[in-house]
C-alpha angles and dihedrals in degrees: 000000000000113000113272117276120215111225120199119199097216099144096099127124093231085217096161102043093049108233138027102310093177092074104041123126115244106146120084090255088045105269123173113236077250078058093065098041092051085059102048092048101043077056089056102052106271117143095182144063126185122190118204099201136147114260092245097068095046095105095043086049091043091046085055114035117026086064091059107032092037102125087013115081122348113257142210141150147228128204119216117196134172092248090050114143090333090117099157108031128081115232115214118255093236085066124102107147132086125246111249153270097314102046080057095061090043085060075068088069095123096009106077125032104168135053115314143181134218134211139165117254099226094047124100102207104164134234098275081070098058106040085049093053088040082056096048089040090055105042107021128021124114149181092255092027117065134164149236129192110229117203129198106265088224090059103057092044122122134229092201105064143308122327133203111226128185096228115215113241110199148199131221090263084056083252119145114256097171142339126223139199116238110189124197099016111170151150115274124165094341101307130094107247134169129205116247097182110302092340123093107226109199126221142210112242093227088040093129127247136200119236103182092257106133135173121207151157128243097276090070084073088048102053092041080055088049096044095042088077096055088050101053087049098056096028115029097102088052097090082197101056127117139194105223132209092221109053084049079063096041090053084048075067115041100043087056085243083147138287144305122208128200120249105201118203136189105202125101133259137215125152140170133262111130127047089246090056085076104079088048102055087040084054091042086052100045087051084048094047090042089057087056093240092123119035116241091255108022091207102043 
């Protein structure tokens, strides 16, 4: 089996954040958060990184990031587009959007034939996370076994306001049997709650979270490629609809195509979505960069 690849889902809009998140400085010598993770996961044994970007931003990725990874980590880029493998079927014009994660990883068909994992841009995940999915990648993964990285829900929570978490659902084997959405989950007198309807659901602090952070095989990129169909023709007049990375993980499930484990993790999480999010993950970095656990400048 081919060394494991790194794929970064960098293709989104950043709508709500206002600009392209993806490529802010936030490091003391002026790192992106994809900066951090590349390193991390150079530290763990990856060989690979893959960008899924739109076209349009080639240039401005290459500008920022070839200099400083060349003779570090092999690189090569995917483009996702709107009109992306939906030969057949007429978008609407009101559409702009892509349609998801999935179909981005579905823009990988050709590009990667080995073991991969996948992680969010705009998401800090620490290097515990990568050297255990580089682990699972290397020694375990399989076309019918796949991994998710399950994080502590106490470690992706948020001072600055309510979060929404995929909580992990799990088997006796530590296999994934569901994952569901949690909205509005917050600190409150010194406990983790989340709001179902009017009433206040507590939560453990190590109850585990998904963070988008996956590890598959191949065949992930083949069954996104067999469900994209079924979902154009039931959504491709809903200008709102994605195709979504985890309920293709989710249908890998239910249909018994095989297993996902679950990957825990004890390192912390922060990530970016709104614009005030910034000062916090700089603060989060330079913490991070004062422990000694990141160099000043990551490529010196």
């Amino acid at each position: 089996m081919s060394n494991p690849t790194l794929v970064i889902l960098a293709a989104g809009m950043a709508s709500r954040y206002g600009s392209l998140k993806q490529i802010q400085s936030f490091g003391p010598s002026g790192e992106t958060i994809i900066e951090y993770s590349i390193y991390d996961a150079i530290k763990a044994g990856f060989k690979k990184v893959v960008f899924i970007i739109r076209e349009d931003f080639f240039e401005e990725f290459k500008s920022i990031f070839e200099e400083k990874l060349s003779g570090r980590i092999e690189i090569d880029y995917v483009f996702q587009k709107l009109e992306s493998f939906t030969e057949g079927y007429k978008i609407p014009e009101e559409r702009t959007k892509p349609f998801g994660t999935a179909q981005a990883i579905l823009c990988c068909k050709g590009k990667i034939d080995g073991p991969f994992a996948v992680i969010n841009a705009d998401d800090f995940y620490g290097f515990d996370a990568f050297q255990k999915a580089y682990e699972f990648l290397d020694a375990k993964v399989q076309p019918n076994v796949y991994g998710s990285i399950a994080y502590k829900l106490s470690n992706t929570l948020s001072d600055n306001g309510s979060v929404s978490r995929g909580q992990i659902l799990t088997n006796s084997q530590g296999q994934i049997t569901g994952i569901e959405e949690r909205l509005k989950i917050y600190k409150k007198d010194g406990k983790i709650v989340y709001e179902d309807g009017n009433e206040e659901v507590e939560l453990s602090p190590d109850t585990k979270v998904s963070m988008n952070f996956f590890c598959f095989a191949p065949s992930f990129i083949d069954l996104c490629e067999k469900e994209f169909k079924p979902f154009l023709e039931k959504n491709i007049n809903d200008i709102k609809s994605e195709f979504l990375m985890p309920k293709v993980a989710d249908t890998f499930i239910k249909t018994e195509r095989g297993t996902i484990d679950v990957i825990p993790t004890d390192a912390k999480w922060f990530g970016v979505t709104y614009k005030e999010d910034a000062p916090v993950v700089k603060a989060q970095i330079d913490k991070l960069v004062a422990d000694k656990s990141y160099p000043e400048n990551l490529w010196a």
